[in-house]
C-alpha positions in Angstrom: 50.4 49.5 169.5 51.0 52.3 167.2 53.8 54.7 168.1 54.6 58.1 167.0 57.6 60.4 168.5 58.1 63.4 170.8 58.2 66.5 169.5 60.0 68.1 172.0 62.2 65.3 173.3 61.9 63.0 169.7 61.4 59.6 171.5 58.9 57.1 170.5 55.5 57.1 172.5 52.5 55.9 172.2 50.1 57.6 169.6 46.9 58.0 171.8 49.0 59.3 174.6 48.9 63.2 174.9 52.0 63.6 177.6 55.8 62.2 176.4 56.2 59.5 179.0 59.9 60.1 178.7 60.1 64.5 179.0 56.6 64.6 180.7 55.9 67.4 178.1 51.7 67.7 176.6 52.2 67.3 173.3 50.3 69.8 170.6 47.2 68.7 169.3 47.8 69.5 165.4 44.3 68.4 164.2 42.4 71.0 166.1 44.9 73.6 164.8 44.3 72.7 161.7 40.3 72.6 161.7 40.9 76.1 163.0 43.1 77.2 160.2 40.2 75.9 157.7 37.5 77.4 159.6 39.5 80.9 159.4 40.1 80.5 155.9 37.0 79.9 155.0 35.5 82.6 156.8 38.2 85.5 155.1 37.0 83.8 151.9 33.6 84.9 152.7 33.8 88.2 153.8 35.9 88.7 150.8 33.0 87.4 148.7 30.2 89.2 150.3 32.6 92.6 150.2 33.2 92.6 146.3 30.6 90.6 145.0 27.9 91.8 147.3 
């Protein structure tokens, strides 16, 4: 079983668990952000293409 830790209470958990067994806190899902963050980017990028280089 693969283990990863807490980041609120820095224990070891499982890494397909979502809630800390230990502190009972959800941890944050960090790919989502960052498919958000690329979708974003890639949509200023745009705009600022269309804008200046119509």
């Amino acid at each position: 079983m693969e283990m990863k830790k807490c980041e609120f209470c820095k224990k070891e958990m499982p890494k397909q668990e979502n809630t800390c067994p230990h502190c009972g806190e959800e941890q944050p899902l960090m790919g989502c952000i960052y498919a958000v963050y690329a979708l974003l980017a890639l949509f200023i990028i745009g705009a600022f293409k269309s804008c200046f280089f119509g």
